[in-house]
DODREN-632239 format. One record per residue (C-alpha): residue in one letter; y, z, x. Coordinates in steps of 0.2 Angstrom, whole numbers. Last residue first. Example, Ala and Ser with C-alpha at 12.3 -4.5 7.8 and 13.67 -1.06 7.14 Angstrom:
! residues 2
r; north; up; east
S; -5; 36; 68;
A; -22; 39; 62;
END
This chain:
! residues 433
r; north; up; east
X; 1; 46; -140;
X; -3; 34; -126;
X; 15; 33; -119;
X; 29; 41; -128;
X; 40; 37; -146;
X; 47; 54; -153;
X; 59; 50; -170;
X; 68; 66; -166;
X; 69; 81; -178;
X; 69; 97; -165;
X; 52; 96; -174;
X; 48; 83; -170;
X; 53; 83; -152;
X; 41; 99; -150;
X; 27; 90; -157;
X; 27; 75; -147;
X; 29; 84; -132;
X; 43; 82; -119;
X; 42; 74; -101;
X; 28; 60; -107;
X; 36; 48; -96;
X; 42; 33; -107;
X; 49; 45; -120;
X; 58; 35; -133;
X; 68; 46; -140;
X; 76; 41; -158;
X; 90; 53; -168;
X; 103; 41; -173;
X; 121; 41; -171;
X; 115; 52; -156;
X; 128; 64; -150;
X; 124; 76; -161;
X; 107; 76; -158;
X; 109; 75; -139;
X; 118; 92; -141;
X; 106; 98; -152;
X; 90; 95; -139;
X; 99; 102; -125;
X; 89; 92; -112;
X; 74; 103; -100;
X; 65; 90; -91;
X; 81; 78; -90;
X; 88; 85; -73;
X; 71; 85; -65;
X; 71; 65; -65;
X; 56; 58; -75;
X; 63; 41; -75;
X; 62; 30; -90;
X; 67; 41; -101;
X; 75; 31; -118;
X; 89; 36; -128;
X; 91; 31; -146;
X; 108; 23; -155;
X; 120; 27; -143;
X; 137; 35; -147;
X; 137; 48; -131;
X; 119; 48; -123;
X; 126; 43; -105;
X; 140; 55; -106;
X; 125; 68; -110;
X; 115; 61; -94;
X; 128; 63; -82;
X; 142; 53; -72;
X; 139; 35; -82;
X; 136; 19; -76;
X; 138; 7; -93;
X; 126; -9; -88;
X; 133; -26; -87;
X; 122; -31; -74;
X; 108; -25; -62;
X; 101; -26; -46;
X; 117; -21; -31;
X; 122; -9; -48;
X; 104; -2; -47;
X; 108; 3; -30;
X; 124; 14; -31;
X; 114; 20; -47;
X; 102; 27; -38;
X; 103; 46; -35;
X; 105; 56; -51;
X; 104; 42; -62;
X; 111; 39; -78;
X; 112; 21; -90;
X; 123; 17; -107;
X; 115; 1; -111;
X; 119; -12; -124;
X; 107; -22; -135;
X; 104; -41; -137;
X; 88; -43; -135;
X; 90; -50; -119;
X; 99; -34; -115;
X; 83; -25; -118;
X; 72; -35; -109;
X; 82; -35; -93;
X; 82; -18; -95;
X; 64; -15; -95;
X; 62; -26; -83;
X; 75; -16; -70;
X; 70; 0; -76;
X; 51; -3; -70;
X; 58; -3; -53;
X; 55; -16; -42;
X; 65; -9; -28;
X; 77; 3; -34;
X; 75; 15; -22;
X; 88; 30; -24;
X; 75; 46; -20;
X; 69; 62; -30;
X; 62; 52; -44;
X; 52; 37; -46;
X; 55; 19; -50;
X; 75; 23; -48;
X; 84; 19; -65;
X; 83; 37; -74;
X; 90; 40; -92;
X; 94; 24; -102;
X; 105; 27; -116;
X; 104; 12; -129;
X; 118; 5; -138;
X; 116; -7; -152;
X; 123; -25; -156;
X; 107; -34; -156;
X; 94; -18; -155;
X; 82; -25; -170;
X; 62; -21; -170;
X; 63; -4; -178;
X; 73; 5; -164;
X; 54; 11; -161;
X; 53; -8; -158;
X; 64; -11; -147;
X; 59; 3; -136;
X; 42; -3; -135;
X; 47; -20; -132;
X; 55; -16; -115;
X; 41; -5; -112;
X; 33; -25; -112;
X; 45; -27; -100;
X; 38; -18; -89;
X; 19; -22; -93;
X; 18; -37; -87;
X; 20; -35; -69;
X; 8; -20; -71;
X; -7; -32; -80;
X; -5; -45; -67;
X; -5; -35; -51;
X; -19; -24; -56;
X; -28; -41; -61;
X; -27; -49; -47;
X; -31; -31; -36;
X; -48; -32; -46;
X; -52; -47; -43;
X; -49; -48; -24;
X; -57; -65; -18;
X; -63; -64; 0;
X; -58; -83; 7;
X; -52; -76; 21;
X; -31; -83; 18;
X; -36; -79; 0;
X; -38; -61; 4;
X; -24; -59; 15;
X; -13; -65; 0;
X; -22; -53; -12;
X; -17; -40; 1;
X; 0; -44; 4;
X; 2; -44; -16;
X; -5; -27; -18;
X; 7; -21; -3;
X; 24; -30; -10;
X; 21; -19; -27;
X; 12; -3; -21;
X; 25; 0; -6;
X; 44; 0; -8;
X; 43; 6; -28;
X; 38; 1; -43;
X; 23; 6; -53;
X; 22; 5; -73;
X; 29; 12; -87;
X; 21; 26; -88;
X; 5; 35; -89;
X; 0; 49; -77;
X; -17; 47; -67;
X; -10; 46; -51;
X; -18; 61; -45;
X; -31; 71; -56;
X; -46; 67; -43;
X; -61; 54; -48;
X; -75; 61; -39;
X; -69; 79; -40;
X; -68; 78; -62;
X; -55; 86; -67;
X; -45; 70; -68;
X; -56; 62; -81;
X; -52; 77; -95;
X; -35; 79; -88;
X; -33; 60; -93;
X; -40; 62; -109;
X; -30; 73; -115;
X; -11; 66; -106;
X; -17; 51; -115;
X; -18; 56; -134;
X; -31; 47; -144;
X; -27; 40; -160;
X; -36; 26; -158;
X; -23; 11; -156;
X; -12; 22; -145;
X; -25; 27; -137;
X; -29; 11; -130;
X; -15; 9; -124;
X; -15; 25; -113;
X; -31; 19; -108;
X; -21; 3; -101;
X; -10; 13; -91;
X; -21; 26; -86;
X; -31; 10; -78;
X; -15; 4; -69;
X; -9; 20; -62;
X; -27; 21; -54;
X; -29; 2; -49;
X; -11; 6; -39;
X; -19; 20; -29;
X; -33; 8; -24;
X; -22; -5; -20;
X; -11; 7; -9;
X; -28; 12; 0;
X; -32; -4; 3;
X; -17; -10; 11;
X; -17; 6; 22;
X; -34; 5; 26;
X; -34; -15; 31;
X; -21; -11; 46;
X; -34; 3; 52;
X; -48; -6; 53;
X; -40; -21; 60;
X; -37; -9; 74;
X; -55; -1; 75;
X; -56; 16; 71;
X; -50; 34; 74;
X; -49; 48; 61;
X; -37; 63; 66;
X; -40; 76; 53;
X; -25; 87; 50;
X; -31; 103; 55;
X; -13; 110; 53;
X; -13; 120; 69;
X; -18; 101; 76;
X; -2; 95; 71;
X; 7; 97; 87;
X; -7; 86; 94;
X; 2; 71; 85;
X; 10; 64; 100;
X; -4; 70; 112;
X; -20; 65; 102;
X; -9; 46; 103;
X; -7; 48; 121;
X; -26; 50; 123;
X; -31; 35; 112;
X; -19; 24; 122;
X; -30; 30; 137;
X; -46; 24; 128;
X; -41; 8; 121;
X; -51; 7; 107;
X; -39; 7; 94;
X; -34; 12; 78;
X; -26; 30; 73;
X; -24; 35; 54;
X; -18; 53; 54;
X; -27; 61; 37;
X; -21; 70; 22;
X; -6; 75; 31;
X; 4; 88; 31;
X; 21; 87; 43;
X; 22; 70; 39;
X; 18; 72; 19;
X; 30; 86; 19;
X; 44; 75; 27;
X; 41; 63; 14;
X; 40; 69; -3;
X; 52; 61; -12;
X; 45; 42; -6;
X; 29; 45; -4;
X; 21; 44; 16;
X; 5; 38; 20;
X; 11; 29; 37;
X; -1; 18; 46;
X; -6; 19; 64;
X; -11; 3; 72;
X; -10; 4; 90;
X; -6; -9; 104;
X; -11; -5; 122;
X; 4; -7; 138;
X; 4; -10; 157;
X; 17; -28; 158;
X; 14; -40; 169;
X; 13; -55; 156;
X; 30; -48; 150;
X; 34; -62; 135;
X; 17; -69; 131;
X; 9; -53; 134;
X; 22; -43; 123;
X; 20; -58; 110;
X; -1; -57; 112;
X; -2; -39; 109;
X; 10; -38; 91;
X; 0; -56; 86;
X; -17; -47; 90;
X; -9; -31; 80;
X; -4; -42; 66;
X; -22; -45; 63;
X; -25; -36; 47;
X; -8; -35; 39;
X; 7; -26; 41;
X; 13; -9; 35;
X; 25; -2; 49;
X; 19; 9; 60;
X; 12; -2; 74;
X; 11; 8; 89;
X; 14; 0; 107;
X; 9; 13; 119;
X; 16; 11; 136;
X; 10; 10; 152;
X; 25; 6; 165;
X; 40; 0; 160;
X; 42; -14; 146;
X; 60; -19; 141;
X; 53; -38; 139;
X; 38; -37; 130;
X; 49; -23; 116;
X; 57; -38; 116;
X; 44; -48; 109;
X; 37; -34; 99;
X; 53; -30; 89;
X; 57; -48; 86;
X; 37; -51; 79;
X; 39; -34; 69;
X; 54; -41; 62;
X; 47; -59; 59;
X; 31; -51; 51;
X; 36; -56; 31;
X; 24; -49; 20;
X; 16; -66; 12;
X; 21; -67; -8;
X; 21; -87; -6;
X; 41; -92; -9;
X; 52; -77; -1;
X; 41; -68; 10;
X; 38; -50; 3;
X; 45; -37; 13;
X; 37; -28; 30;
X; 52; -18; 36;
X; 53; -11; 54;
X; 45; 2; 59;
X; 36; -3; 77;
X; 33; 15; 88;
X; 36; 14; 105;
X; 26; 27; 115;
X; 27; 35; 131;
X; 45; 29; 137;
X; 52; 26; 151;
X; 60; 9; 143;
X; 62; 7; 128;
X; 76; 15; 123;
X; 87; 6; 135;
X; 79; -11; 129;
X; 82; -7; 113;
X; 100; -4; 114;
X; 106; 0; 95;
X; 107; 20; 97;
X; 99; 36; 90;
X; 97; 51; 96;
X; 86; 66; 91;
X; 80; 79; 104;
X; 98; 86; 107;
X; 94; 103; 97;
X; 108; 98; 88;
X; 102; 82; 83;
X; 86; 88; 79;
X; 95; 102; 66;
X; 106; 89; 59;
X; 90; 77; 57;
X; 80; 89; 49;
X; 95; 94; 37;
X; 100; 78; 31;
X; 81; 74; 28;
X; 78; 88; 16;
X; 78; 77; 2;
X; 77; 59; 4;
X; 90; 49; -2;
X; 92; 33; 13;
X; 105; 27; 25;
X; 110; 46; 28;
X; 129; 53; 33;
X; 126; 64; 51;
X; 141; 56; 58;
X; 129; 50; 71;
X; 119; 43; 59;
X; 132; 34; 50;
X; 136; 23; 67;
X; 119; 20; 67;
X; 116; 12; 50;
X; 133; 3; 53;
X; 128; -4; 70;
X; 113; -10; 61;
X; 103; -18; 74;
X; 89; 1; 75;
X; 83; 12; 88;
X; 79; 31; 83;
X; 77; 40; 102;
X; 65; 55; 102;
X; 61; 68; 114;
X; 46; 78; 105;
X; 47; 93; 99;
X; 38; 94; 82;
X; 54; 93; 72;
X; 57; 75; 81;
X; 40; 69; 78;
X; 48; 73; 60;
X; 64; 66; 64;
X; 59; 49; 71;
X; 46; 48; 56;
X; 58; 52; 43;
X; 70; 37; 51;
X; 58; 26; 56;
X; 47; 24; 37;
X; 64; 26; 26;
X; 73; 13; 39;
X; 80; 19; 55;
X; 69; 4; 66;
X; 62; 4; 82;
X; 57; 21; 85;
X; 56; 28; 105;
X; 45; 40; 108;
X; 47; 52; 126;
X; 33; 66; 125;
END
């Protein structure tokens, strides 16, 4: 089938290549000249891994372009997927639609014959009306259904979470754009990846709820984890004891310093706003969003105070700045507050990165950048983990000792045991222990 992807964003770009992968004829759209001009010289606008190689291998095999004429990729073809970005409006916490609203309006205009108009960007319930009434507005001739079909896909994870899905979201009840969506995603029907079909609205809310729900469970562990440390409870215990258990599921149940990321932060918030705009309180969203926007800097006052309550003049090594690892999004990454809090306090910091720091200098200020985790570590007074980056799963104890001019880890992952830290002569501080 011909698809055409408005947008070469994270969401556009893995989905292009993937749909790509399966054989389709696919045509990445996107404004940036920049982005696309990288493209074509096979550099990346995002870290994702084993993306460079799916697009190399697509592009060779001439089903992947990409280009900045919507129109021209528009038309002739048997579905036009929307993913642009969704942020945060500026001012009320609304995702801003104005992209997907530009995209559908000329999408409207470059309309030839029946066309499946699929929204894969996360938006709010509704926006498909909005999506369908722009085309109308602008082509009222035009042959075309809207779809909503929400991504699932985790940053570091990606490609595999396309190729093997959970679930394939698909809502409509146009019958014929029902067929066409069976067709994109029939390639992954040797997978017996459940397509589950529903009601537009239905599938907008899914997404947004499913992201709240996931955001309620590293929320709770958080809080439990806190807990513990006030019992004498370890976390990590507890939460494989409620993991184990097949209503509740072993996912997301890992204490930290909060989540961050492209999704859970602006997605809770859109909900909450969508909720007010129905008059359908969400209670236990507000206070999902409420607890994890404070509990980032509180990790910032963790670290201070296994420093014993004074960093002013002090350096700390910070390893990890991206919310998660395996990619280079900074966006509302706990490092950022926890950071923040720490140069407040008057300390210095020394950070690593294996991917972000590119971004995290667009975000943050008068921090030391440095090329690897031990240069990081070199004459601070603790470190902390903030990221559980494989490169800092298996650290040469001694050498960190000796660079130390104190031994202190704060350990705001959980990668090492309290025991093993101890007795490698660390002051260990980690999360629910």
């Amino acid at each position: 089938m011909r698809i055409t992807m408005i947008g070469s964003g994270y969401v556009g770009l893995v989905s292009g290549a993937c749909f790509a992968d399966f054989g389709h004829d696919v045509v990445c759209i996107d404004k940036d000249q920049r982005k696309i001009d990288a493209l074509h010289e096979g550099r990346m606008p995002i870290f994702e891994p084993g993306l460079d190689e799916l697009v190399a291998r697509n592009v060779k095999a001439g089903r992947l372009t990409f280009g900045t004429d919507l129109a021209q990729g528009v038309a002739g073809a048997d579905a036009v997927f929307i993913g642009v970005g969704t942020p945060s409006r500026r001012g009320d916490g609304h995702a801003d639609l104005s992209y997907v609203h530009a995209a559908a309006e000329e999408i409207g205009r470059a309309i030839t014959g029946f066309t499946v108009v699929v929204d894969k960007s996360t938006v709010p319930v509704g926006t498909g009306d909005e999506v369908e009434r722009i085309i109308r507005e602008a082509n009222p001739d035009a042959d075309f259904a809207v779809v909503s079909n929400p991504e699932f896909l985790r940053e570091g994870a990606a490609i595999d979470d396309f190729k093997r899905p959970d679930r394939i979201v698909i809502g409509s009840d146009d019958e014929r754009a029902l067929a066409v969506m069976r067709q994109v995603y029939r390639p992954l029907y040797i997978n017996k990846s459940p397509i589950v079909e529903m009601s537009r609205r239905s599938a907008e809310l899914t997404k947004y709820a499913g992201n709240a729900f996931l955001a309620t469970k590293i929320t709770f562990i958080n809080e439990i984890a806190d807990l513990c440390e006030k019992v004498g409870a370890d976390v990590q215990d507890v939460s494989r004891g409620i993991g184990l258990d097949g209503r509740i599921g072993n996912k997301f149940l890992h204490a930290g310093p909060g989540y961050g990321g492209s999704c859970f932060p602006k997605d809770t918030l859109a909900l909450l706003k969508t909720s007010q705009d129905y008059d359908a309180p969400q209670r236990i969203v507000e206070a999902v969003v409420a607890v994890n926007d404070n509990r980032k800097r509180a990790m910032g006052r963790k670290i201070i105070a296994a420093m014993g309550g004074d960093v002013r003049g002090k350096t700390i090594a910070v390893l990890g700045l991206t919310f998660k690892p395996n990619t280079d999004d900074m966006r509302d990454s706990p490092a950022i507050a926890v950071i923040q809090a720490l140069q407040d306090a008057g300390a210095k910091v020394q950070a690593h990165d294996p991917e972000g720091v590119e971004q995290a200098k667009l975000v943050l200020e008068n921090v030391t950048y440095c090329d690897g985790p031990y240069q990081a570590m070199e004459g601070a007074d603790a470190v902390a983990i903030l990221t559980e980056w494989d490169a800092y799963r298996a650290l040469d104890f001694e050498r960190v000792k000796g660079l130390l001019s104190q031994p202190v880890l704060v350990d705001l992952r959980n990668v090492y045991s309290p025991a093993e830290a101890a007795a490698a002569g660390f002051s260990y501080t980690g999360i629910g222990r």
